[in-house]
N, C-alpha and C positions, 0 to 999 in steps of 0.2 A: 567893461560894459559890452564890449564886441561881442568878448567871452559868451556873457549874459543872454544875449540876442543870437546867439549860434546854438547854444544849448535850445532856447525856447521853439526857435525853428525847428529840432529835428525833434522835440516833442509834438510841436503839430504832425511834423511830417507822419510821423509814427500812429499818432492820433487817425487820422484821417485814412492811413493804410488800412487801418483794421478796423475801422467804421465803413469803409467802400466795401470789404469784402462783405458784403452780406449774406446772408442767411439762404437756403434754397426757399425760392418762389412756388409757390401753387400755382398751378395755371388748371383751369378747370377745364376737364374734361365733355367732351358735345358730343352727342347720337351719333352725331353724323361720322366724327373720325371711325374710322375704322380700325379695328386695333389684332395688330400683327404678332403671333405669337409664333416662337420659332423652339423648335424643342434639338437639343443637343442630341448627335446620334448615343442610342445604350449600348455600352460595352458589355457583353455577357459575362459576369463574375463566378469564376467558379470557385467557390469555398472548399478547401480543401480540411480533412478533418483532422482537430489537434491531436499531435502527437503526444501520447500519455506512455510514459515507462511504467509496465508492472511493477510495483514495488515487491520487495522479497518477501513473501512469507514469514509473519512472527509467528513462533512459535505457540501454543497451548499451555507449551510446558512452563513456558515465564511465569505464567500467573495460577501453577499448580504446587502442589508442594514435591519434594522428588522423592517421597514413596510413593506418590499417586499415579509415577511413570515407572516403576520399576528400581529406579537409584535407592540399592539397600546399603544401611550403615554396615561398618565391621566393625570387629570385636577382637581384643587384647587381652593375653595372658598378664596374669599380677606382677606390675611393678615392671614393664616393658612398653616400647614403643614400636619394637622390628615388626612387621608384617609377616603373617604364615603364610602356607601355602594358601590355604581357606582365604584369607583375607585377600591376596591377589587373586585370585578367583572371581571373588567378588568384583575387586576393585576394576577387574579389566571389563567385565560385564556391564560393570558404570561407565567404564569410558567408552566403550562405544556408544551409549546413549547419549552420554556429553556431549561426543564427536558432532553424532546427528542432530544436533541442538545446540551450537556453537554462539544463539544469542542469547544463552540462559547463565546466570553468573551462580554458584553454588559458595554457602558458607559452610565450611568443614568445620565443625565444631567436637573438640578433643575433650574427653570428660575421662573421670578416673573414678575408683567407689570412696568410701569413705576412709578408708585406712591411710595413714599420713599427713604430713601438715598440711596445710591450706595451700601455702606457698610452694612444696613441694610439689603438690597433684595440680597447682596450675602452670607448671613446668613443665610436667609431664604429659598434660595434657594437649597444650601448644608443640610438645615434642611430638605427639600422637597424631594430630592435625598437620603438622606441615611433614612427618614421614609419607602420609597419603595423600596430599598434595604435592608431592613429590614424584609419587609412583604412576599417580596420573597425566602429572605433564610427560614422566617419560615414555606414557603409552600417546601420547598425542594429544592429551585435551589442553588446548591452550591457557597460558600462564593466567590470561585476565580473565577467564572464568573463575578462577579459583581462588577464594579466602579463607582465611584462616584465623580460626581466633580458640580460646580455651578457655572454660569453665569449670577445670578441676572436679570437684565431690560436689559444685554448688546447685548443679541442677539434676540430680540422680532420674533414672527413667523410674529403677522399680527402689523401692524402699526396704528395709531390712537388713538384719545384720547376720545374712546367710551367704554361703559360696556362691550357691545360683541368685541373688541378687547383686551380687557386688559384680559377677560375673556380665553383667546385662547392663551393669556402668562404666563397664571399661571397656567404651567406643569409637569410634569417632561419628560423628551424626550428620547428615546433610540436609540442609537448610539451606533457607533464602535469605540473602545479607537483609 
């Protein structure tokens, strides 16, 4: 029972704590006061302007295709992958375009004419494609610009079953992955 009577007490007490604190008062305001307003001295703020980083220049050429910059395909003797003279010629003229345009990614796509198996020209072609993927990283264009894939006899530029067309197939081409 004490128990009982000790508990109930400190619920009053409790009670009555947070019933006394009340609420803020209105008190109404009369002509008469005078009302005093006091202004905090201005700090003068000088805003200093956000520092922005030029961002690097993207290139044009990203969203071109690379005959529309200059980057020409070459061209392969029958049933080879070696590079000629003519072909590094070529090839080193492309890398420096490369160079200068190091955020462009190129797919080097290796094609071959019609003569031989399927599976064999897209051996060769892939052999075609990563010889000059090759020749250009060791002129300096970096390894992650450059892909590589083959297409064998499957995507011919000129059609026909002549020297000068099969000639005009056995490339390697560049393109955008």
């Amino acid at each position: 029972m004490v128990r009982t009577l000790a508990l109930i007490g400190m619920l009053l007490a409790a009670l009555l704590m947070t019933v006394g604190c009340g609420g803020k008062k209105n008190v109404p305001v009369t002509d008469n006061a005078a009302a005093v307003v006091t202004t905090p001295p201005v700090e003068e703020v000088v805003e200093e302007a956000p520092v922005t980083e030029t961002p690097a220049p993207v290139s044009n050429y990203a969203t071109m295709s690379p005959q529309e910059y200059g980057i020409e395909d070459v061209y392969f003797a029958y049933d080879e992958y070696t590079l000629s003279a003519a072909t590094m010629t070529t090839l080193t003229a492309n890398a420096k375009i490369m160079k200068e345009h190091s955020d462009v990614v190129y797919l080097i796509e290796g094609h071959c004419d019609e003569r031989g198996t399927v599976e064999y020209n897209l051996a060769l072609g892939e052999k075609r494609a990563a010889a000059v993927r090759d020749y250009l990283a060791n002129l300096g264009v970096k390894a992650g610009q450059l892909r590589v894939t083959s297409y064998g006899e499957e995507r011919p530029f000129v059609t026909g079953g002549t020297e000068a067309a099969w000639a005009k197939n056995r490339r390697a081409h560049f393109a955008r992955p």
